[in-house]
MINU-825395 format. One record per residue (C-alpha): residue in one letter; x negated, y, z. Coordinates in Angstrom, 1 decimal, always signed. Last residue first. Layout:
<sites>
+-----+--------+--------+--------+
: res :   east :  north :     up :
+-----+--------+--------+--------+
:   a :      X :      Y :      Z :
...
+-----+--------+--------+--------+
</sites>
This chain:
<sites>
+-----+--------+--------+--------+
: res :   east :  north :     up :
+-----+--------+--------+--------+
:   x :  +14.4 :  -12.3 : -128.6 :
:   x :  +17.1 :   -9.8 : -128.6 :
:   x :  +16.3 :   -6.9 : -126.4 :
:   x :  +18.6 :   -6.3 : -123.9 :
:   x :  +17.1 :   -7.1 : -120.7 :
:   x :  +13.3 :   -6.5 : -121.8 :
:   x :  +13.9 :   -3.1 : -123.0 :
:   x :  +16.2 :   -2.3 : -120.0 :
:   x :  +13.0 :   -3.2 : -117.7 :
:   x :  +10.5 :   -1.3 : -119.6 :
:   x :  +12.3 :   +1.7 : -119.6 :
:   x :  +13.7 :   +1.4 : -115.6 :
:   x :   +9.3 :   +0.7 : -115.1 :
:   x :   +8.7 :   +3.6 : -117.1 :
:   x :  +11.2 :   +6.1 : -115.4 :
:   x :   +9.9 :   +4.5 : -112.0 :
:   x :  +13.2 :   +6.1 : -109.5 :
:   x :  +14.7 :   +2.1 : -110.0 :
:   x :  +11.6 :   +0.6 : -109.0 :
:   x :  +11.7 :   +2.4 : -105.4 :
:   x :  +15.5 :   +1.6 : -105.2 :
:   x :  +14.7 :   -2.0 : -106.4 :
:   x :  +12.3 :   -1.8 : -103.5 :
:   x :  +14.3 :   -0.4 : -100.8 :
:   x :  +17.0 :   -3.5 : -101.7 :
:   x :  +14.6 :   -6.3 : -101.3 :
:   x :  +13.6 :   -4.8 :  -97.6 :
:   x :  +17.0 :   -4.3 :  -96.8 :
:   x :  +17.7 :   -8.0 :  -98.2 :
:   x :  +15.5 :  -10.1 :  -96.3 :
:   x :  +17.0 :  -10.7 :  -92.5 :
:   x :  +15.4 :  -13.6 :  -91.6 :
:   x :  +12.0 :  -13.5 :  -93.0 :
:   x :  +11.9 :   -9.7 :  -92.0 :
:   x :  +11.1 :   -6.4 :  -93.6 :
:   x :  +11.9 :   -3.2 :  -92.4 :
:   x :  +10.2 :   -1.8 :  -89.6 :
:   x :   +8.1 :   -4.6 :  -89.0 :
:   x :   +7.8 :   -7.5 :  -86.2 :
:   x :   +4.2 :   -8.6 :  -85.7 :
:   x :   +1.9 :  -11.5 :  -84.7 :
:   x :   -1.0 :  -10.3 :  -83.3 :
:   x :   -4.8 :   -9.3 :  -84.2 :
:   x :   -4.3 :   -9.6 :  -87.7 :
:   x :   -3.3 :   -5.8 :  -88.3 :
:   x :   -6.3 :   -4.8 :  -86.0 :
:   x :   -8.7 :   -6.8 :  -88.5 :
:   x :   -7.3 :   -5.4 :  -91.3 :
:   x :   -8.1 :   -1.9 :  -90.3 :
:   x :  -11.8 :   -2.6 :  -88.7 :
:   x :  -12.2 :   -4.0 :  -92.3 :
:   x :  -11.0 :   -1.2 :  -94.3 :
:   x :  -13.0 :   +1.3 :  -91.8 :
:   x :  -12.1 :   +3.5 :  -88.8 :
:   x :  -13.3 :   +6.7 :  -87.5 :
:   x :  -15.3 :   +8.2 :  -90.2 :
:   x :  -12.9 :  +11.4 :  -91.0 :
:   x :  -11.6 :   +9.9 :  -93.9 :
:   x :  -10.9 :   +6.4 :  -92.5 :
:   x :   -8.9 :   +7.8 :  -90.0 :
:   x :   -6.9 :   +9.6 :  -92.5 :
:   x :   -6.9 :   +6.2 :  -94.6 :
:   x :   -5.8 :   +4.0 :  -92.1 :
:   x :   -2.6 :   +6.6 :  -90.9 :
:   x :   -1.9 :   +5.8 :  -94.9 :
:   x :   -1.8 :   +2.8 :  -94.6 :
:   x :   +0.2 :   +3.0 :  -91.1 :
:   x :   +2.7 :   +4.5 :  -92.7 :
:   x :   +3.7 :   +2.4 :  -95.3 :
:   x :   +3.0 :   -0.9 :  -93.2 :
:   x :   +5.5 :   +0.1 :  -90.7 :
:   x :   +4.0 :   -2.4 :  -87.6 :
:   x :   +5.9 :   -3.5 :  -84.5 :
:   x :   +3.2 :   -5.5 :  -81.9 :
:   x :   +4.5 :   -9.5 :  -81.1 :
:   x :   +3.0 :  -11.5 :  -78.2 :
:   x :   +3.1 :   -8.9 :  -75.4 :
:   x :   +5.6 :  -10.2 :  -73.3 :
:   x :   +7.8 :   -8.8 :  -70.4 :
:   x :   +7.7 :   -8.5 :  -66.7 :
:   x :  +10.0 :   -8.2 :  -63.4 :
:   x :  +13.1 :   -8.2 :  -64.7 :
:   x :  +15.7 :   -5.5 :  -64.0 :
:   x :  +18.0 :   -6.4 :  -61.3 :
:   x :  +21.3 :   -6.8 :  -61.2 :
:   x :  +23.6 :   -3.6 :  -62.4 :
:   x :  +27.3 :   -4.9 :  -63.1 :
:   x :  +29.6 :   -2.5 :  -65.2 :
:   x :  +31.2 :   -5.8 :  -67.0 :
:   x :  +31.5 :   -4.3 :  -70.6 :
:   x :  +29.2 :   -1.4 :  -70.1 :
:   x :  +26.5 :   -3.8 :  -68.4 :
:   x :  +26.4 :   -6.5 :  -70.9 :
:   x :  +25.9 :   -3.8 :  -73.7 :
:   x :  +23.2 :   -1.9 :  -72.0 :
:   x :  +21.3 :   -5.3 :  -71.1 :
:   x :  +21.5 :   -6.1 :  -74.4 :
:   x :  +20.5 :   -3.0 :  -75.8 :
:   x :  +17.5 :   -3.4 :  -73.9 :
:   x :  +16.4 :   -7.0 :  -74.9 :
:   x :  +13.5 :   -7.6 :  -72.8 :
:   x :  +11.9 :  -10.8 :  -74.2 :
:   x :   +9.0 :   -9.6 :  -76.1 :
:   x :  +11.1 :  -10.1 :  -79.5 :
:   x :  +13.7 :   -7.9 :  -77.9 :
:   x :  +10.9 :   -5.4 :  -76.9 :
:   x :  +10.4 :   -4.6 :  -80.3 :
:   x :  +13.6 :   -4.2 :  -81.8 :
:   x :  +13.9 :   -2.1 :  -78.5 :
:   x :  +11.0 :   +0.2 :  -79.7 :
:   x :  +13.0 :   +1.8 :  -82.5 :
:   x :  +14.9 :   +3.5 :  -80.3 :
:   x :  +17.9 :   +4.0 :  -78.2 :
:   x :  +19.0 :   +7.6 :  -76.6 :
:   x :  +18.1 :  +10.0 :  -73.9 :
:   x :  +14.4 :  +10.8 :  -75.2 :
:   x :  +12.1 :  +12.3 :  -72.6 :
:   x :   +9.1 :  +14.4 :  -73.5 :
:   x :   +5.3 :  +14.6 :  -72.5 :
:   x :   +5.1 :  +13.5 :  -68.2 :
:   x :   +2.1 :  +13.8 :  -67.8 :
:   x :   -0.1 :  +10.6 :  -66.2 :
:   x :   -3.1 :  +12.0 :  -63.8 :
:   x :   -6.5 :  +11.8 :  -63.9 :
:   x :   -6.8 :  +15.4 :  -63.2 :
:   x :   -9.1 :  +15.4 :  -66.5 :
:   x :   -8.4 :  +12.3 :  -67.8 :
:   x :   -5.1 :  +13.9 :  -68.4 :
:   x :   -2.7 :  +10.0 :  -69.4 :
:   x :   -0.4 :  +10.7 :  -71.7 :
:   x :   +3.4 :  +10.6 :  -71.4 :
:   x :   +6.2 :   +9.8 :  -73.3 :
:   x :   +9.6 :   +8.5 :  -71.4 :
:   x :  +12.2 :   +6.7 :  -73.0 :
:   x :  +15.3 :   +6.7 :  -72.2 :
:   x :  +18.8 :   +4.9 :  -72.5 :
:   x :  +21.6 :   +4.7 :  -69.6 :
:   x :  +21.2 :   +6.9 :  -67.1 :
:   x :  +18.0 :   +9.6 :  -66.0 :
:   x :  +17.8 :  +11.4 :  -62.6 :
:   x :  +15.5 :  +13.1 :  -62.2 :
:   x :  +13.9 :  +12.3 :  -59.2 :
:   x :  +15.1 :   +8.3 :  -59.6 :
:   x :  +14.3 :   +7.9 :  -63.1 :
:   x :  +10.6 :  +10.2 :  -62.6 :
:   x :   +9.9 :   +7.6 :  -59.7 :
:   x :  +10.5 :   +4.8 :  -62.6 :
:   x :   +8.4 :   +6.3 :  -64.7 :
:   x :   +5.3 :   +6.9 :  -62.2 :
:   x :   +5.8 :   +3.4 :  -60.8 :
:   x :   +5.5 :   +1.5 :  -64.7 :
:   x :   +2.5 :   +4.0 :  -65.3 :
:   x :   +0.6 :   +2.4 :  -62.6 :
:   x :   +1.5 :   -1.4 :  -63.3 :
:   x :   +0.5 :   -1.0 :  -66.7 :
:   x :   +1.1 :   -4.0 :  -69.3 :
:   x :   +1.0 :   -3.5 :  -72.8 :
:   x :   +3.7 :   -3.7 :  -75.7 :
:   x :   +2.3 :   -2.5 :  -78.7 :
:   x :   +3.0 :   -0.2 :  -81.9 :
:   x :   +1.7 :   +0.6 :  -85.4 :
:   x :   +3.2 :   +3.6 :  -87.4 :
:   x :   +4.7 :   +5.6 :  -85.3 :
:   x :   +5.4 :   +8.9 :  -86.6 :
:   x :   +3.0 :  +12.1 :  -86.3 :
:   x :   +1.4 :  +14.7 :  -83.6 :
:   x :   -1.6 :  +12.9 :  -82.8 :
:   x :   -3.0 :  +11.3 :  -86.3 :
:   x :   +0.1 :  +12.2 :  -88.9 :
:   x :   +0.6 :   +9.0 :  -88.9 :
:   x :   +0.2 :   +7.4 :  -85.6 :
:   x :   -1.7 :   +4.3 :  -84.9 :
:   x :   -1.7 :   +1.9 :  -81.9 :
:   x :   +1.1 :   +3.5 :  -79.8 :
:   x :   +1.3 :   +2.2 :  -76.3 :
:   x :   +4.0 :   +0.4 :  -74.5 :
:   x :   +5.7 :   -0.2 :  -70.8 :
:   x :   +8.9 :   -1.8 :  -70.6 :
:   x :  +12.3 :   -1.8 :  -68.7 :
:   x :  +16.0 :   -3.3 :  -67.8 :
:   x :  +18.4 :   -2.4 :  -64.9 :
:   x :  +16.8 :   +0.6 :  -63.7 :
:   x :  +19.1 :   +2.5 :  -61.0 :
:   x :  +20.0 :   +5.9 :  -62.2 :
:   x :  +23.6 :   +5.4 :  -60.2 :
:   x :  +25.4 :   +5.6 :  -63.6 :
:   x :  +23.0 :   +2.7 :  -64.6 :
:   x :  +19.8 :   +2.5 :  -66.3 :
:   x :  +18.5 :   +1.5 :  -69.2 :
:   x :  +14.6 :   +1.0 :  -70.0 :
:   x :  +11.1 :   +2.4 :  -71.9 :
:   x :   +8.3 :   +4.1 :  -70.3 :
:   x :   +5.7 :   +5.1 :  -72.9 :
:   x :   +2.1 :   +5.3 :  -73.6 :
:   x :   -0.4 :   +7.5 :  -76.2 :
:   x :   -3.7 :   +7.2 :  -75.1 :
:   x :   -4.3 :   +5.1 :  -78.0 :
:   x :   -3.3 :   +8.0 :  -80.3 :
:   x :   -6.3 :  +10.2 :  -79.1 :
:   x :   -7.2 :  +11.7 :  -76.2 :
:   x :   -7.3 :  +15.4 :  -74.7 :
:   x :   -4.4 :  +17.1 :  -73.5 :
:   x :   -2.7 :  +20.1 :  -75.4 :
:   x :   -1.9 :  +23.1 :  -73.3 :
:   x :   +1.6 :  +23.6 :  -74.1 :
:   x :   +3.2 :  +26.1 :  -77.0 :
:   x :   +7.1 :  +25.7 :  -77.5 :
:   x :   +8.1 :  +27.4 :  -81.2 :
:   x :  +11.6 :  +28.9 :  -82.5 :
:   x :  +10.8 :  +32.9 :  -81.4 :
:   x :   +7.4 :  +32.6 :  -82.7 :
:   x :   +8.2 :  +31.5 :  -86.1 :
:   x :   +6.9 :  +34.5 :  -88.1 :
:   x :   +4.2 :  +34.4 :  -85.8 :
:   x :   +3.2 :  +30.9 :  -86.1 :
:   x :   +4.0 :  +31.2 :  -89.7 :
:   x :   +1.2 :  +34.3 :  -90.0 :
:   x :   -1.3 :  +32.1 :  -88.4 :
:   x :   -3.8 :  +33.6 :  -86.3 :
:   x :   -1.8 :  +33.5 :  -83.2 :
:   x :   -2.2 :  +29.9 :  -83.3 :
:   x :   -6.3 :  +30.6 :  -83.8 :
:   x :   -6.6 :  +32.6 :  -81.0 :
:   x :   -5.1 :  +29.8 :  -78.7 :
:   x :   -7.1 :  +27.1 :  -79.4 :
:   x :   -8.1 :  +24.4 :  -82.0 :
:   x :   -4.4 :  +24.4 :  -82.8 :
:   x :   -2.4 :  +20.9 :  -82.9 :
:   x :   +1.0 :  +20.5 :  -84.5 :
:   x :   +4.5 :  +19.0 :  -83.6 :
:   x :   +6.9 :  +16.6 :  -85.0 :
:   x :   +4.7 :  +15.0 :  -88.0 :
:   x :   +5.4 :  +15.9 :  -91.7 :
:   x :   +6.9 :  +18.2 :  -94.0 :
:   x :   +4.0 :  +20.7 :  -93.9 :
:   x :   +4.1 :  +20.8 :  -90.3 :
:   x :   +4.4 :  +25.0 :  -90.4 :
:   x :   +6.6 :  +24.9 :  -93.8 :
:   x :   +9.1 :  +22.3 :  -94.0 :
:   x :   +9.3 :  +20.9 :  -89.9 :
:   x :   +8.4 :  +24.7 :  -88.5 :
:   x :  +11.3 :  +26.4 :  -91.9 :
:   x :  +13.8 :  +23.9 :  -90.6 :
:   x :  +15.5 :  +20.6 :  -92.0 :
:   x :  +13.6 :  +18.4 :  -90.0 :
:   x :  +15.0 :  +20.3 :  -86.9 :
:   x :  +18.1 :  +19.0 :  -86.9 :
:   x :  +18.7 :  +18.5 :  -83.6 :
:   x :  +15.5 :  +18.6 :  -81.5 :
:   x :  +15.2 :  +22.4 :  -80.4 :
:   x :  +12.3 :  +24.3 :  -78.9 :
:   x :   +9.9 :  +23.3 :  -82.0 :
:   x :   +6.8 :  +22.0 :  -81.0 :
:   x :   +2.9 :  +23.7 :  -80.9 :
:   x :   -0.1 :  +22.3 :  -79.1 :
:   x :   -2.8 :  +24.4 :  -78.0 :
:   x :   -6.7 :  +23.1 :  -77.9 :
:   x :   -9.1 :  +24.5 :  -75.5 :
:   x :  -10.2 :  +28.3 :  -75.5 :
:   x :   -6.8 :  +29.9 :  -74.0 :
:   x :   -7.4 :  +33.6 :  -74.1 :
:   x :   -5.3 :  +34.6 :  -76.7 :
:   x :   -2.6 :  +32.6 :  -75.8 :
:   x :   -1.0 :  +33.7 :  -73.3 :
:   x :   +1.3 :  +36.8 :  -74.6 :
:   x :   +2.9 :  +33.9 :  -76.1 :
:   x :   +4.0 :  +32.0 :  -73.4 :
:   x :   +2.2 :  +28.9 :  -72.7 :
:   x :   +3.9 :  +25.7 :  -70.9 :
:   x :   +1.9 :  +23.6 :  -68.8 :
:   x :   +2.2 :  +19.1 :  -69.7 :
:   x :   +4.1 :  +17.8 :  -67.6 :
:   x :   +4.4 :  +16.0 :  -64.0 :
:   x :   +8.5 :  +16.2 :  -62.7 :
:   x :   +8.8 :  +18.2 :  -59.5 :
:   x :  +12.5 :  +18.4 :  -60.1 :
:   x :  +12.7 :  +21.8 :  -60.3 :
:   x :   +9.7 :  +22.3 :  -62.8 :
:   x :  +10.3 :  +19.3 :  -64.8 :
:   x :  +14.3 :  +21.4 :  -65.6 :
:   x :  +12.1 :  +24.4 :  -66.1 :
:   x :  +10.5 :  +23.2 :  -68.9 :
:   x :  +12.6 :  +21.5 :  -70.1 :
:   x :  +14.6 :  +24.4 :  -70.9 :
:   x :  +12.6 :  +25.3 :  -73.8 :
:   x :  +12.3 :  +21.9 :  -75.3 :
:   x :  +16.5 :  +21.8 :  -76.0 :
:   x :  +17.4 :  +17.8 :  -76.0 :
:   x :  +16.3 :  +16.8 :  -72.7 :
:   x :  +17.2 :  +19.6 :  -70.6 :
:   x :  +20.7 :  +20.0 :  -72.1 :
:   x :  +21.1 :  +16.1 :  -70.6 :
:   x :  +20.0 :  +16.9 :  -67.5 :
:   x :  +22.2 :  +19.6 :  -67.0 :
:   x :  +25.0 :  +17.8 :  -68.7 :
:   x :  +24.5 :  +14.7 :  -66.3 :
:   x :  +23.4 :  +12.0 :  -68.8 :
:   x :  +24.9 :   +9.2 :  -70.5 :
:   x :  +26.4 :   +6.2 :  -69.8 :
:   x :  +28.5 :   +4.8 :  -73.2 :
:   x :  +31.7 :   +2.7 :  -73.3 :
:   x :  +33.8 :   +3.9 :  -76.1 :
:   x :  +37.7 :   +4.1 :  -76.1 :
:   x :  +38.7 :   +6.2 :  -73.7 :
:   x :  +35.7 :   +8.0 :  -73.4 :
:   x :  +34.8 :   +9.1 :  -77.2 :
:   x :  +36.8 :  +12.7 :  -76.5 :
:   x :  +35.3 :  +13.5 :  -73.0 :
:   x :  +31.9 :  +12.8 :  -74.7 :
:   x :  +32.6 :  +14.9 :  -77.6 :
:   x :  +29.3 :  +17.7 :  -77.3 :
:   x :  +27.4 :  +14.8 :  -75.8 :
:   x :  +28.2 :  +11.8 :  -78.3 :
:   x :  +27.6 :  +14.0 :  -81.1 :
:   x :  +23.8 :  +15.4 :  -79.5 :
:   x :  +23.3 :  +11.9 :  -79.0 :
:   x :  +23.8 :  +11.5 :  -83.1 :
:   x :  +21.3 :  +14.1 :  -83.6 :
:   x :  +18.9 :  +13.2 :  -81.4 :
:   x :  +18.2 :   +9.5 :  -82.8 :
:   x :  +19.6 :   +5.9 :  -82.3 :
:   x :  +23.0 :   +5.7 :  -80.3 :
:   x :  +25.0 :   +2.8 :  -79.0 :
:   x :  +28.7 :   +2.6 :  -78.5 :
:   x :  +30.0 :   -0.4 :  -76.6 :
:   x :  +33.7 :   -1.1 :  -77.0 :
:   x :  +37.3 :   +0.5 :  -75.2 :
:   x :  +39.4 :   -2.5 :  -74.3 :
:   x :  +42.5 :   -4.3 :  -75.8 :
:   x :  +40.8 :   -5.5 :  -78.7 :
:   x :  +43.5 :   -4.3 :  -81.5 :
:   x :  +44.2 :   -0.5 :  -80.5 :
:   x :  +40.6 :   -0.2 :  -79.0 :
:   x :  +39.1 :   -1.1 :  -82.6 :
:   x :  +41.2 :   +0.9 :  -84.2 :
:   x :  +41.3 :   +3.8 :  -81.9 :
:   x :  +37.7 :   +3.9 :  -82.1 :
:   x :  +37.4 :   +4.4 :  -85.6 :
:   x :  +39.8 :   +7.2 :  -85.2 :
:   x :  +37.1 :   +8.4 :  -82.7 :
:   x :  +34.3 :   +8.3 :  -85.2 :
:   x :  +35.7 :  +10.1 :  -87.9 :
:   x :  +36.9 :  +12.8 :  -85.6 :
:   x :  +33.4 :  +13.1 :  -84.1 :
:   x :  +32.0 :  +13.0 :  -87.8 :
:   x :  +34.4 :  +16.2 :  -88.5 :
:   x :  +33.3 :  +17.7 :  -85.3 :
:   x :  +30.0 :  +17.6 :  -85.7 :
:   x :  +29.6 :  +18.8 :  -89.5 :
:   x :  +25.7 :  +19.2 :  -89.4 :
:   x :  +25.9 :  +15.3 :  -88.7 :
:   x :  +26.9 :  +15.1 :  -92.5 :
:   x :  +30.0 :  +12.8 :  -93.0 :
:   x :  +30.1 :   +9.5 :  -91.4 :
:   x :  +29.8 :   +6.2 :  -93.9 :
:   x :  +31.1 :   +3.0 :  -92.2 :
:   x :  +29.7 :   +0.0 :  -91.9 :
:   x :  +30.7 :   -3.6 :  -91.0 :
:   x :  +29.2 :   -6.8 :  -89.9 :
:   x :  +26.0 :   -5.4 :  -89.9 :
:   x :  +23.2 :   -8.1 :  -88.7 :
:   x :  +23.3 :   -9.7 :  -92.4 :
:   x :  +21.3 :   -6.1 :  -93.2 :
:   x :  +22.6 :   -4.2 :  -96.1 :
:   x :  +24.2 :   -1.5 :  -94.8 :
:   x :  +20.8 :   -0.9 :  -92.4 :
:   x :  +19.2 :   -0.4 :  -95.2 :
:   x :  +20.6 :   +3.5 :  -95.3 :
:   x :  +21.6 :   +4.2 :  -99.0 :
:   x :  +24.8 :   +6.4 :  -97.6 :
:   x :  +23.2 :   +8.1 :  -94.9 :
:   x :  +25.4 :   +9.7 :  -92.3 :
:   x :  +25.8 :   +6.1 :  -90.5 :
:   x :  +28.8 :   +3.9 :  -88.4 :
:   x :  +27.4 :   +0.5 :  -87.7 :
:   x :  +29.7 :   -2.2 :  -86.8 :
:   x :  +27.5 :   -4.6 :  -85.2 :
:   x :  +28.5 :   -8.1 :  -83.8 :
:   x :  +26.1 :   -9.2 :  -80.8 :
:   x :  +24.4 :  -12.4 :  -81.3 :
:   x :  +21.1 :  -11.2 :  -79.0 :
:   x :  +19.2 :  -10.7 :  -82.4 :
:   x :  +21.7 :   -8.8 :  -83.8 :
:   x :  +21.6 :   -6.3 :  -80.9 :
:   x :  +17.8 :   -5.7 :  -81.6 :
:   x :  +18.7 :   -6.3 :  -85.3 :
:   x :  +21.0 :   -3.1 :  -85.7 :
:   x :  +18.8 :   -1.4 :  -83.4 :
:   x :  +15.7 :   -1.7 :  -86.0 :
:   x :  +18.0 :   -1.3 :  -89.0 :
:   x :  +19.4 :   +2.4 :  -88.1 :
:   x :  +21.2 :   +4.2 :  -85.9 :
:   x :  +25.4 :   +5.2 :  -84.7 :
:   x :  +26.2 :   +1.6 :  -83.7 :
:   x :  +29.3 :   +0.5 :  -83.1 :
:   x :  +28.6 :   -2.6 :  -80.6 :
:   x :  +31.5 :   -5.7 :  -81.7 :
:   x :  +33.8 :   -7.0 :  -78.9 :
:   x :  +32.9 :  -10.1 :  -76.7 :
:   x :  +35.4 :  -11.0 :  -74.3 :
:   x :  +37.6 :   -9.1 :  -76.7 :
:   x :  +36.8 :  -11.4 :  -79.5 :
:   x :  +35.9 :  -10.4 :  -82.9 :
:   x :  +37.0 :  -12.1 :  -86.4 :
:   x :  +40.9 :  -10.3 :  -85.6 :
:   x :  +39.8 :   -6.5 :  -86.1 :
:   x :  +39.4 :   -7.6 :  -89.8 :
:   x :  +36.8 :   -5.4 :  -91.6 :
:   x :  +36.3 :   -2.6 :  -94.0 :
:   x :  +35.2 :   +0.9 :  -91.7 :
:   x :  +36.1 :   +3.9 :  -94.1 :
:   x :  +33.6 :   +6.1 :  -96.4 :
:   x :  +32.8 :   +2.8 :  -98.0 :
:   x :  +29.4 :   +1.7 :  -98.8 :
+-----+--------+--------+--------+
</sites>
């Protein structure tokens, strides 16, 4: 991959300019899909999403640790492409840390990206967990209640535990040591028990504790959509996770769109009261106790789901990308499909076989779920083959035996 974009300004149209794309494969072919060209810009050199037909270019960004020197990167990518096209082009975002880049150089990337983002309150609110608390608080948002430490002690039920920041955090001592390296938060039977653990303390100082609610991953659902500078919803879904691996607190592994009228009017109320433009997605779980939806977390950026909802008929970053170039906000449509579910095979295995350790599903109850709809993955695809072809010579390549083998049979005279 080279460190610099490689491309000829003069195969795109200004009517229709390429999308940079600071994500992954799943947004790459969720604009692909709609015909958009994609120049993705990435901090990981072996990322699949190089290799995907939908990438018409790529260019390798420097650790997103160095924030200025990727903003720098990025803006004199925009100055090329603004230079030659006449017009500043979409720029799409696919995980905290590369929001975080467009927030901190948002003044910067204006002239010659289009991008709708947050107020900065709102946006602070979203990305650091301790302040969300208050931020829900003020705007009479639903949530999940907050423990302090002093707290704890007495609370008998269950106590979940996240870190209070979002960037970066997988390279921390509560992602490495207190999750074990996997998941994004963790689950205490209660209160006395959280206390109990030495990391927990240690950590104290870096951790959110809420009253965890009941359910499993099923009850998991999310509000998906983009809306305008005036926080008016131009395009939206509703969805529930399947499977997650680590049970609760982990990855998607096996995803749905589903239909909920309900939950559909709660999130859009928590767009207008907040307010939230361009990308979000909003987690909540429904409290059986107060029977009541709360209001989990709220992610400011694009996702995985869109790859998803494009092959369900709401094309997100479609809608995004239509509406920076014109700035026209018609309405969103009414409903969407729920033919295809989005499966990561990997993950979800092994999601089978935690469930299936504790008695709660079997091989055939497993199978039977993946054949009950036709399904999109996480990497491969019939019509986009080679990122999946290339993570598996890069699997095969780290076998020592299989590499051994392999040269053995190449060069060995028969």
């Amino acid at each position: 991959m080279h460190s610099g974009p490689d491309f000829d300004v003069r195969e795109w149209r200004p009517e229709r300019p390429p999308a940079v794309l600071l994500g992954g494969l799943n947004l790459a072919r969720a604009l692909g899909v709609a015909d958009i060209p994609v120049i993705v810009a990435a901090a990981d050199a072996e990322s699949r999403v190089f290799a995907s037909r939908f990438c018409s270019a790529g260019m390798l960004l420097p650790p997103l640790d160095q924030v200025d020197v990727a903003a720098e990167k990025l803006l004199r990518l925009g100055e090329r492409l603004c230079s030659a096209l006449g017009r500043p082009v979409p720029l799409f975002y696919g995980n905290d840390d590369y929001l975080n880049l467009v927030l901190q150089n948002r003044g910067r990337l204006a002239p010659y990206f289009r991008f709708v983002v947050n107020d900065p309150e709102v946006s602070a609110a979203l990305i650091e967990k301790e302040l969300f608390h208050a931020f829900t608080t003020r705007r009479g948002l639903p949530a999940p209640r907050v423990l302090q430490w002093e707290e704890l002690g007495p609370v008998e039920g269950p106590v979940l535990i996240k870190p209070k920041l979002k960037i970066a955090w997988e390279k921390t001592q509560i992602y490495l040591r207190l999750f074990g390296g996997q998941g994004k938060a963790r689950v205490y039977p209660d209160g006395r028990q959280a206390l109990a653990d030495p990391l927990v303390r240690a950590l104290r100082n870096e951790l959110v504790f809420q009253e965890y609610i009941p359910g499993d991953d099923r009850n998991l659902w999310s509000f998906h959509g983009y809306a305008d500078e005036n926080a008016n919803v131009l395009a939206w879904f509703t969805g529930r996770k399947i499977r997650t691996y680590p049970a609760l607190t982990g990855e998607s592994s096996y995803l749905e769109l589903a239909h909920h009228d309900e939950l559909a009017a709660v999130g859009h109320r928590i767009v207008a009261r907040a307010p939230l433009k361009g990308p979000f997605k909003i987690d909540f779980k429904y409290d059986p106790r107060s029977a009541s939806w709360l209001m989990l977390e709220v992610n400011a950026r694009y996702n995985l789901w869109h790859y998803l909802g494009a092959w369900n008929g709401v094309n997100i970053p479609l809608t995004a990308y239509e509406h920076l170039l014109t700035g026209k906000s018609g309405p969103a449509p009414a409903r969407f499909g729920t033919t295809y579910r989005w499966l990561n095979l990997r993950l979800d295995f092994h999601a089978y076989r935690d469930l299936a350790a504790r008695g709660e599903l079997g091989f055939w109850g497993w199978i039977a779920s993946l054949a009950a709809a036709r399904k999109v993955y996480d990497v491969f695809a019939w019509t986009d083959p080679v990122p999946f072809i290339v993570g598996v010579l890069r699997r095969l390549r780290r076998l020592p035996r299989f590499t051994a083998r392999l040269t053995r049979w190449l060069f060995t005279p028969s």
